[in-house]
DRENDO-1510 file (C-alpha; in Angstrom, 1 decimal, always signed):
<recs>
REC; n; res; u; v; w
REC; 1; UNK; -8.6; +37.6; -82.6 .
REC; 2; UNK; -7.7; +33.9; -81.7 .
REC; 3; UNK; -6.6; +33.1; -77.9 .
REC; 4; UNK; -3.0; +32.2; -78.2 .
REC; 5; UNK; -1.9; +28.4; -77.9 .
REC; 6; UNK; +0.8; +29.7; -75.6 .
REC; 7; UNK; +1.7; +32.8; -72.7 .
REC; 8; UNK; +5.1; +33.7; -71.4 .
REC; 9; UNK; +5.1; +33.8; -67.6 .
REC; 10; UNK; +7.5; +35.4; -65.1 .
REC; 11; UNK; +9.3; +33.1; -62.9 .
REC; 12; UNK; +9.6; +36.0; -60.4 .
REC; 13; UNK; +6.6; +37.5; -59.6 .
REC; 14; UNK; +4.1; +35.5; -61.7 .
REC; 15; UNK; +3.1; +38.3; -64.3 .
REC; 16; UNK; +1.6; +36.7; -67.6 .
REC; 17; UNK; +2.1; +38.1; -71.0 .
REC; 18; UNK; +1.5; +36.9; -74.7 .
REC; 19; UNK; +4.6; +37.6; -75.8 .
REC; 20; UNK; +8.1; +37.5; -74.8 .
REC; 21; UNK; +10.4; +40.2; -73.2 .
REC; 22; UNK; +14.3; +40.0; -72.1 .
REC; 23; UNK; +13.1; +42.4; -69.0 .
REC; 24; UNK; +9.8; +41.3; -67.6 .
REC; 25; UNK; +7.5; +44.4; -67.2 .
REC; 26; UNK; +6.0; +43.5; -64.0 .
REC; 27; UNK; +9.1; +43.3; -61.7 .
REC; 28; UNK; +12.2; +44.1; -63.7 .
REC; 29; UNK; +14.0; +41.1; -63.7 .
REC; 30; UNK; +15.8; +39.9; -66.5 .
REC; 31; UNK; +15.5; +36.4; -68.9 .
REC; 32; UNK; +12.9; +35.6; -66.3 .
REC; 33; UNK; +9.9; +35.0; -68.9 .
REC; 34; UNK; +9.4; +31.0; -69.4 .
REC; 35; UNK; +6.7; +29.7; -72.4 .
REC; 36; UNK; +4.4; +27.6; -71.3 .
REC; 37; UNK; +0.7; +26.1; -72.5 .
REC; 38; UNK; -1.7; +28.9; -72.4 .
REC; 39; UNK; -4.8; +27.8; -69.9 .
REC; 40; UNK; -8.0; +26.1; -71.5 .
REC; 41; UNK; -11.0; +29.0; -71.3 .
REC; 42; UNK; -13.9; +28.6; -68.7 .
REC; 43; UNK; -17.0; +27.6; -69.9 .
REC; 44; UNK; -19.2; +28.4; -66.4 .
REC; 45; UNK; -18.9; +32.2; -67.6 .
REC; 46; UNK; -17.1; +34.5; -66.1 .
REC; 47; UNK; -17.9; +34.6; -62.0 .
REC; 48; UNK; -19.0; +30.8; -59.8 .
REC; 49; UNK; -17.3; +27.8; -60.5 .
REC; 50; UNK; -17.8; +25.3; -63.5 .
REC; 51; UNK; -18.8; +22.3; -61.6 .
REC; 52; UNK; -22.6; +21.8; -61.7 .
REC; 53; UNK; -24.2; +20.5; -58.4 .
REC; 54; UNK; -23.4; +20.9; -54.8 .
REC; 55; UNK; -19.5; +20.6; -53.9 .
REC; 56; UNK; -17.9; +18.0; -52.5 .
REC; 57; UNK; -17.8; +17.5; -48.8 .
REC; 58; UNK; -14.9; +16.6; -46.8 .
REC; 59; UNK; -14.7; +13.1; -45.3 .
REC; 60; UNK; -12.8; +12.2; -41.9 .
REC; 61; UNK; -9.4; +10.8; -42.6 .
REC; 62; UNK; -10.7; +7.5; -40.1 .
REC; 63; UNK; -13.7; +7.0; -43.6 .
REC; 64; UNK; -11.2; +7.0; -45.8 .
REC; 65; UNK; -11.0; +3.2; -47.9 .
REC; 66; UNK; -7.6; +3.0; -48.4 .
REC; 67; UNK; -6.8; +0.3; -51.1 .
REC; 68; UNK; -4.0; -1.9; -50.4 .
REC; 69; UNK; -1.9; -1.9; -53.9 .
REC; 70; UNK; +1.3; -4.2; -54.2 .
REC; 71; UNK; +4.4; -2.1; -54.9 .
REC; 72; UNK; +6.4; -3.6; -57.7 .
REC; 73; UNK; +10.1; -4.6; -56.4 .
REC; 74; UNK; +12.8; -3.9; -58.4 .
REC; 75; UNK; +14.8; -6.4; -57.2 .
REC; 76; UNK; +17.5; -4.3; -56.0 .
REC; 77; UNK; +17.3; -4.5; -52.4 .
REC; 78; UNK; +18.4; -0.7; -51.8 .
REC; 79; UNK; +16.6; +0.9; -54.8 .
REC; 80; UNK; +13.2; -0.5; -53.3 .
REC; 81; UNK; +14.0; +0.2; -49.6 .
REC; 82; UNK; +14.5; +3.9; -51.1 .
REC; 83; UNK; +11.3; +4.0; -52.7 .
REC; 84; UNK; +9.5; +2.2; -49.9 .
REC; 85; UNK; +9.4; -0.8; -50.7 .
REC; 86; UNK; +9.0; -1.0; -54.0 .
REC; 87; UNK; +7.4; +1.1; -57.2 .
REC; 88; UNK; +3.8; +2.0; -56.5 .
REC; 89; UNK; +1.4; +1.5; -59.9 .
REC; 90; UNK; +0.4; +5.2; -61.2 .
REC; 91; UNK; +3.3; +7.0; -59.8 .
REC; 92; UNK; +5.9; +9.1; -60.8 .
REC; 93; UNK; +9.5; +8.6; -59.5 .
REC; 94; UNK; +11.6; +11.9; -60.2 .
REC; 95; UNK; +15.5; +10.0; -60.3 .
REC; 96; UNK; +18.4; +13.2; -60.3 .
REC; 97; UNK; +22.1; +13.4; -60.3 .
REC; 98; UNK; +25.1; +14.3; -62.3 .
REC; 99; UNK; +25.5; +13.2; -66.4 .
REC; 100; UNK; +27.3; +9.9; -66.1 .
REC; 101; UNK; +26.8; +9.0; -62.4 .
REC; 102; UNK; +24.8; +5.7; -63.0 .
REC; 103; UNK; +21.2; +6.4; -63.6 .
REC; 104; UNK; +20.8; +4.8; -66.8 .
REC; 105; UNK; +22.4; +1.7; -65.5 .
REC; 106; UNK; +20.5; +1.1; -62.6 .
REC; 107; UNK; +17.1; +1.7; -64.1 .
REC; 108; UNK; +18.6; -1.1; -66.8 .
REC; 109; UNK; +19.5; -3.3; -64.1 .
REC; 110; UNK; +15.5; -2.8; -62.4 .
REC; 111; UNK; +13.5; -3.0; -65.5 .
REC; 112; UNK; +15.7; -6.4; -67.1 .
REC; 113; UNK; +15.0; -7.6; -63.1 .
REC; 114; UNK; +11.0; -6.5; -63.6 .
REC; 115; UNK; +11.0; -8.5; -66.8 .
REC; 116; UNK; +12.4; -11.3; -65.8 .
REC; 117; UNK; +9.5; -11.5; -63.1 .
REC; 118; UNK; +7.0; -11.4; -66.1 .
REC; 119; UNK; +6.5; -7.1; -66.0 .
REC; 120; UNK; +5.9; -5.8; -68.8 .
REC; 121; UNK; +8.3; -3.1; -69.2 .
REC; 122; UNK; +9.6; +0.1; -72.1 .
REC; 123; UNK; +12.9; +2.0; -71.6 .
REC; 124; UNK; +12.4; +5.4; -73.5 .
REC; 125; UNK; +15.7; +7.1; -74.6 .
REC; 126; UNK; +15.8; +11.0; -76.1 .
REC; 127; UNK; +19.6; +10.9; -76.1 .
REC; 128; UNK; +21.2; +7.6; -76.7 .
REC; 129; UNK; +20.3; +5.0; -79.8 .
REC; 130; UNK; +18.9; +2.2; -79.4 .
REC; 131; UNK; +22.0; +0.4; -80.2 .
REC; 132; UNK; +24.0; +2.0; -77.2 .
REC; 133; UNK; +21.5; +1.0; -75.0 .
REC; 134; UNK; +21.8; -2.6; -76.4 .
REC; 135; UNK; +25.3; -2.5; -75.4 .
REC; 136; UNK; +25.3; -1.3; -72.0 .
REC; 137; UNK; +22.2; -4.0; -71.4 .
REC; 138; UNK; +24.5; -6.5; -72.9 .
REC; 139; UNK; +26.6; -6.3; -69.6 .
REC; 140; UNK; +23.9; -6.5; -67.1 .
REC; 141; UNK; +22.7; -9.5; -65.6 .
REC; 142; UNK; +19.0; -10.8; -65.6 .
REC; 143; UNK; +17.1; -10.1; -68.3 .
REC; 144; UNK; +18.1; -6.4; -69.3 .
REC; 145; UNK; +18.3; -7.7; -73.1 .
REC; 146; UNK; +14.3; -8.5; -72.6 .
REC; 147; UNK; +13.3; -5.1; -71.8 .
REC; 148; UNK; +11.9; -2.9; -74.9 .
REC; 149; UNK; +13.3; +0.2; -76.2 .
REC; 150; UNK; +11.9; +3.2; -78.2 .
REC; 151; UNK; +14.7; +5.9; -78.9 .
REC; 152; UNK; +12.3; +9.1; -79.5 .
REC; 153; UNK; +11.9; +13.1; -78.7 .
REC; 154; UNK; +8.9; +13.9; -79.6 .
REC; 155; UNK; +6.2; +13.3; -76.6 .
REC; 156; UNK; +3.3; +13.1; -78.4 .
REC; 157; UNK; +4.8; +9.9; -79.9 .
REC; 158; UNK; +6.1; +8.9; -76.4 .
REC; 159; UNK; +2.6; +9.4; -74.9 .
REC; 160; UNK; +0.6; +7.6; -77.6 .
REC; 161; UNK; +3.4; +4.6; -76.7 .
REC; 162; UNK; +2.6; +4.3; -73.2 .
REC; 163; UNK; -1.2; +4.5; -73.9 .
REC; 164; UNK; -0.7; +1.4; -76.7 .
REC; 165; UNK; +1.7; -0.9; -74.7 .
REC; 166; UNK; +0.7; -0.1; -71.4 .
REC; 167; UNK; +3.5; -1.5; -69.7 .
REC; 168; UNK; +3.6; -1.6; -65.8 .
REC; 169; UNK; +6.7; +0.3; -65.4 .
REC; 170; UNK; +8.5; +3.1; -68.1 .
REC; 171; UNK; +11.8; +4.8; -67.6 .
REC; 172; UNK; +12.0; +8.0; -69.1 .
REC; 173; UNK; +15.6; +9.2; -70.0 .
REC; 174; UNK; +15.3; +12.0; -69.9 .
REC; 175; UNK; +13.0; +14.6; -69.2 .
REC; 176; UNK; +15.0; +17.2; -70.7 .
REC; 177; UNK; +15.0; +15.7; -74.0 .
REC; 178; UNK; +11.5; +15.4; -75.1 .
REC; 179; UNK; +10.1; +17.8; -77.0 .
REC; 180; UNK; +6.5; +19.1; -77.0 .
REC; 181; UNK; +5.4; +20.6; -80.2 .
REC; 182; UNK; +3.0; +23.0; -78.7 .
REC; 183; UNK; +5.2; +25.2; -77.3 .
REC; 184; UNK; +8.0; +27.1; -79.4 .
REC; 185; UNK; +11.0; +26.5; -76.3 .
REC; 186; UNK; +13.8; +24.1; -77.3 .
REC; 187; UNK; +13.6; +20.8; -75.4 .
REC; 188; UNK; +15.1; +21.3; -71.8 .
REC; 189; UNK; +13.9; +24.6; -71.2 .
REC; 190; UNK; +11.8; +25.5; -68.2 .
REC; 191; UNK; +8.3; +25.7; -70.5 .
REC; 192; UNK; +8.9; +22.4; -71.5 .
REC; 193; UNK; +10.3; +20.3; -69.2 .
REC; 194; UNK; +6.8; +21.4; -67.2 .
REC; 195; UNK; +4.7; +20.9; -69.8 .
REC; 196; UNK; +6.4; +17.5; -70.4 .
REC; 197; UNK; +6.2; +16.1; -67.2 .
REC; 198; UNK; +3.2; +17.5; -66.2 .
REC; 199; UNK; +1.5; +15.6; -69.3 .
REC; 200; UNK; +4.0; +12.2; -68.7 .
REC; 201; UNK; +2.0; +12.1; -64.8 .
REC; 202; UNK; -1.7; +12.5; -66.4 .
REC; 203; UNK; -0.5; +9.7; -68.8 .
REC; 204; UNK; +1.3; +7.4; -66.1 .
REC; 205; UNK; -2.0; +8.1; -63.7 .
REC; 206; UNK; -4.7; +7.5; -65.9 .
REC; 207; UNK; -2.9; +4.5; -67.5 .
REC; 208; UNK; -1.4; +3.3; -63.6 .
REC; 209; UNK; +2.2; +2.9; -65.2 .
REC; 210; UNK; +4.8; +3.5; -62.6 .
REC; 211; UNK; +7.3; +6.0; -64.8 .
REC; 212; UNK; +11.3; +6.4; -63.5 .
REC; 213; UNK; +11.7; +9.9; -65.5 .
REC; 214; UNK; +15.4; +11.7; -65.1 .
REC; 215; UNK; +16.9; +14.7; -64.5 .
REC; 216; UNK; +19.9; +16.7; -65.1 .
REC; 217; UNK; +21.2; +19.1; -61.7 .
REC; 218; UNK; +22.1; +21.3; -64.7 .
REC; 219; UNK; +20.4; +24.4; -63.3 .
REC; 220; UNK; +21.9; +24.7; -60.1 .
REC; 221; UNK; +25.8; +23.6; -61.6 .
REC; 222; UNK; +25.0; +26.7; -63.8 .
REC; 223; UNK; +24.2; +29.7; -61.6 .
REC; 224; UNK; +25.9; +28.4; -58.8 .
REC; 225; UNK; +28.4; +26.0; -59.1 .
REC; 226; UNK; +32.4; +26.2; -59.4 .
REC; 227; UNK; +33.4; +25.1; -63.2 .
REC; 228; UNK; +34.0; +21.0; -62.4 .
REC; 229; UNK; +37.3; +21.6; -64.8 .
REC; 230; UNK; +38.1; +18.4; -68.1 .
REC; 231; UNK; +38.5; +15.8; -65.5 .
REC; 232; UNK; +35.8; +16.4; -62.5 .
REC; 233; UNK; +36.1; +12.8; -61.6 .
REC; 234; UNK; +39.7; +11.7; -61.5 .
REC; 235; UNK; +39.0; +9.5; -64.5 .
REC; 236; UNK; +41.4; +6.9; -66.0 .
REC; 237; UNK; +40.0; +6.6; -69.3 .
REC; 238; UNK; +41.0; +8.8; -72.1 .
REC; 239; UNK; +38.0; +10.7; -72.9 .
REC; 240; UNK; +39.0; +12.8; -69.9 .
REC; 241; UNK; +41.7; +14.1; -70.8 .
REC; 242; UNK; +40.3; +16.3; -73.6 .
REC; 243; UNK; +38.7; +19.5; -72.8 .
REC; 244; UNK; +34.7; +19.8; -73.8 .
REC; 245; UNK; +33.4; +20.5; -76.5 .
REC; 246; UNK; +36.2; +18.2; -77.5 .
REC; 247; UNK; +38.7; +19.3; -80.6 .
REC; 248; UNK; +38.1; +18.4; -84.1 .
REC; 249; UNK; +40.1; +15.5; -83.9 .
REC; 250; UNK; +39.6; +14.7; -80.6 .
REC; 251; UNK; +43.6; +14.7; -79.4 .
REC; 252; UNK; +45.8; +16.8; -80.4 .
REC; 253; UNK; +48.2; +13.8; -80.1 .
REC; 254; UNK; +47.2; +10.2; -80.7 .
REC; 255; UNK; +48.0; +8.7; -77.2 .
REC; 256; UNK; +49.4; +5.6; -76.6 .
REC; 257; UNK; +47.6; +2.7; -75.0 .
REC; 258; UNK; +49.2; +0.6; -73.1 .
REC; 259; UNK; +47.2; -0.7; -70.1 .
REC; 260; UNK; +43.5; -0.7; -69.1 .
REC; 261; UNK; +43.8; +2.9; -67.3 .
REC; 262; UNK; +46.0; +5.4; -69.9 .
REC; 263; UNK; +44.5; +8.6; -68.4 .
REC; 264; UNK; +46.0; +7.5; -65.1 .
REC; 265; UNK; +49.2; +6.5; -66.8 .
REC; 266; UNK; +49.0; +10.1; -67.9 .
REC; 267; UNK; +49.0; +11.8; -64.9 .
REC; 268; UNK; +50.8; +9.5; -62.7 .
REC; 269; UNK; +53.6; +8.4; -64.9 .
REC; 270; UNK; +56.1; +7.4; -61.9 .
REC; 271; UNK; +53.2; +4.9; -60.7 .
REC; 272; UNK; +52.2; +4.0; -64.3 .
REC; 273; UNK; +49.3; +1.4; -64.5 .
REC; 274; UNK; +50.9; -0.6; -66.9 .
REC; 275; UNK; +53.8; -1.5; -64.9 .
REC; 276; UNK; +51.2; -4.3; -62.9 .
REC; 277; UNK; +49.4; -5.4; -66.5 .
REC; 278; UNK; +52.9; -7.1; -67.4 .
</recs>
């Protein structure tokens, strides 16, 4: 009987199994099981390790050759003092927050400054089109209209990219979008956001691109947070004043526009915004 391509491991206590359960037989716990890639077989037999030879022996930390290797400055003075001075070749930068709190932006702003130094550069988009990154580059200074795009799920596609263009740095946006085929999970479970990433470092180390990959605090909002409510950030545009997933038609009523805040004319209308546009 064939080895499966994938096993279904418990979150909780670790316990493996080839298929999947809503109760995991080893502990108990519930919706704990998570698909992942099912681990290559060992070819040294059964018992000793599969290296040939003597093992390694450890080395002094004062013997170590260290390699001096200039970071890459993303000419944003508080981004690189974050990342210590700069984007290191071969790494992996993990960038999280909130949906809409910036992190598209400022990775546009770093790679159009990256370009314009003469970096080669690829912004790699699993949500938006190619066209709405256009626009929001379109706004930023420096060269963000310079930096390639590829709008694509599918990370065998992604991967084969990075290994063709080999550009110096990638931003990945986002992690929970791509989708490896090998596993049966839909894109942004546990299985595959591990099996993506994990295969996106081998990639960026092998190829020395320094990869920006993001990240959703989704799991944390879901299980522990309060519900954030329509409007979590006292907006002032209109798309916040519809509850998600929004209504057929968007509004019930077609508001009225009348200055370059309505949401705030909407809630505040004895301070209304459009008093100070006239």
């Amino acid at each position: 009987m064939p080895r499966p391509a994938t096993i279904f491991s418990c979150s909780a206590c670790g316990r493996q199994s080839p298929k999947w359960h809503g109760q995991c037989p080893g502990c108990g716990d519930w919706n704990t099981l998570v698909e992942e890639r099912a681990p290559a077989a060992r070819t040294g037999g059964a018992r000793g390790p599969d290296r040939a030879g003597p093992p390694p022996r450890p080395v002094p930390l004062r013997d170590v050759a260290v390699e001096r290797v200039p970071r890459l400055s993303t000419g944003i003075g508080e981004l690189d003092r974050v990342l210590g001075g700069g984007l290191v070749p071969g790494s992996l930068v993990l960038l999280g927050g909130s949906p809409g709190i910036g992190k598209s932006t400022l990775t546009n702003m770093a790679l159009g400054h990256l370009a314009g130094a003469g970096r080669p550069t690829l912004y790699v988009s699993g949500e938006e089109s190619a066209a709405q990154i256009r626009l929001r580059a379109a706004r930023l200074p420096g060269k963000a209209l310079d930096v390639p795009v590829l709008a694509e799920t599918d990370l065998p596609t992604v991967l084969a990219t990075l290994e063709h263009e080999r550009p110096d740095v990638c931003v990945i946006d986002s992690v929970q979008t791509l989708h490896a085929p090998e596993l049966t999970g839909a894109p942004g479970s546990v299985g595959q956001v591990r099996e993506v990433a994990g295969r996106i470092m081998e990639t960026a180390k092998r190829a020395s691109i320094a990869v920006l990959i993001f990240s959703y605090n989704l799991v944390r909002s879901y299980f522990r947070g309060a519900n954030a409510g329509d409007d979590p950030w006292d907006a002032w545009t209109l798309e916040w004043s519809i509850p998600s997933p929004p209504p057929e038609y968007n509004f019930a009523v077609e508001p009225v526009v009348r200055s370059r805040r309505p949401l705030w004319d909407l809630k505040h209308p004895e301070d209304p915004d459009w008093r100070y546009d006239q």
